[in-house]
N, C-alpha and C positions, 0 to 999 in steps of 0.2 A: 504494500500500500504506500505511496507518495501523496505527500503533501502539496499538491497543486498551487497553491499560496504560495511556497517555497521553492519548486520543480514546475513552471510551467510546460507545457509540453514539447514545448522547442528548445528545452534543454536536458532532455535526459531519452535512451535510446535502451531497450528491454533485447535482448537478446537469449532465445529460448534451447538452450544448448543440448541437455538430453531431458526430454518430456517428464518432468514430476523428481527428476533428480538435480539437475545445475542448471541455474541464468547467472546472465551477468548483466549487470546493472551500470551504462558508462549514464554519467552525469557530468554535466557543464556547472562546476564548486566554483562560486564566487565570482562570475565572470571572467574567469581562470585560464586555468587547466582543464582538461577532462581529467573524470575521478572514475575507475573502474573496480566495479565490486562485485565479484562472484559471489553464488550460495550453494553450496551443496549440501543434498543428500545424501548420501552414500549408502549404497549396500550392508546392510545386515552382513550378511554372508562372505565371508573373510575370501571364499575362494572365487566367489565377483569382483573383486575389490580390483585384480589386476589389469581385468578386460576391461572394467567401470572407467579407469585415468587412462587409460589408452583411446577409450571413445570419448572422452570428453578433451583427451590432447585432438583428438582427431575433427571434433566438432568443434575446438574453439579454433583451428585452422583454417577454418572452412566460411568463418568470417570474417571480416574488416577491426577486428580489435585488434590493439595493440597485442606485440609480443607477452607484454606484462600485466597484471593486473596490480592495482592498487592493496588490495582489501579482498582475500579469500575465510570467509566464515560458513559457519554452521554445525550438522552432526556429521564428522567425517566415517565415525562406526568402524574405527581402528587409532590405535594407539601405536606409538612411534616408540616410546622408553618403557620398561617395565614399571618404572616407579612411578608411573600413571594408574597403575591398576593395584586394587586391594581384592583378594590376595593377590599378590605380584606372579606376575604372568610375561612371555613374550609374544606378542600375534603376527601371524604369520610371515614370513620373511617379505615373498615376493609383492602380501599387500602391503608393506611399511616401505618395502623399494617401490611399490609404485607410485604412493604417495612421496614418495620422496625425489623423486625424478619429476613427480610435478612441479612440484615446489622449487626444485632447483633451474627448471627450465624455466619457471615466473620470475623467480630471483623473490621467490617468498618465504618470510620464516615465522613460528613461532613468538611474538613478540612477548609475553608471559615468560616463556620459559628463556629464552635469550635472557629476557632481565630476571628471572630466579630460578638459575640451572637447579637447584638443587630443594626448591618446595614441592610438596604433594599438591594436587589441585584436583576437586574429584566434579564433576560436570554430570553424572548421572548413578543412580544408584540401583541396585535390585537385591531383590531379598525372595530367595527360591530354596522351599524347603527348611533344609540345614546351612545353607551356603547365606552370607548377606558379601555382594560385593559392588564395588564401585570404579568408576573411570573417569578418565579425561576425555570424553570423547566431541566434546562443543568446544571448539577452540575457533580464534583470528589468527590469520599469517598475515602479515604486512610485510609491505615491500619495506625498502632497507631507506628510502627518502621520508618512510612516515613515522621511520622511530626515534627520530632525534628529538621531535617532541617533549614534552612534559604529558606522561602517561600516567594516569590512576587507574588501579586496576581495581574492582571489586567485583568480589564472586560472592555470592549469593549462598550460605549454607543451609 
């Protein structure tokens, strides 16, 4: 949803990348720059995860966006470090290289964890059975121009 008061509609351009999983969102910030902002859903299923970034490298190729994106958020539904997960766990290699070959072709990272390699942050919880476990699985990557910033970060427990 946009704010048409703030986004009239000659400044911002909806690009629908894979159906009910990723858009990207360029907008015209401040009579600026363009500002681009991807969302993803991601696949549940760890062994989608690698065909998922490959079709979504493939369909943001297949438009006029920039090489880069600004601002990648939402549920990516894999975890990069163990120490994202209670109880600690690794997920699968080839989804964590896929996602990460994303990220490295946007020139996106983590800005959370770049500025606190070493806190837990848990973003989703579940409680099945005998088991209660938790993850990081709602994260922002920003590009590397948007983190010189002054960031406050608050998560929500």
């Amino acid at each position: 949803m946009l704010n048409k008061d703030l986004l009239p509609d000659a400044t911002h351009m909806l690009y629908e990348l894979i159906l009910g999983h990723a858009i990207s969102l360029k907008i015209c910030w401040q009579d600026t720059d363009d500002l681009l902002l991807l969302n993803i859903y991601a696949s549940h299923t760890q062994s989608d995860q690698p065909a998922f970034w490959t079709c979504l490298q493939e369909a943001w190729d297949a438009t006029d966006l920039s090489i880069c994106s600004d601002f990648m958020l939402s549920d990516f539904n894999v975890i990069e470090d163990s120490i994202n997960h209670t109880p600690s766990h690794h997920d699968r290699t080839s989804s964590v290289d896929a996602l990460t070959t994303f990220c490295t072709a946007h020139n996106l990272q983590d800005t959370w964890h770049h500025t606190f390699p070493d806190k837990k942050v848990f973003t989703y919880c579940a409680h099945n059975s005998e088991l209660y476990s938790m993850s990081y699985i709602d994260r922002i990557y920003t590009a590397p121009c948007h983190t010189s910033g002054k960031w406050e970060f608050y998560i929500a427990q």
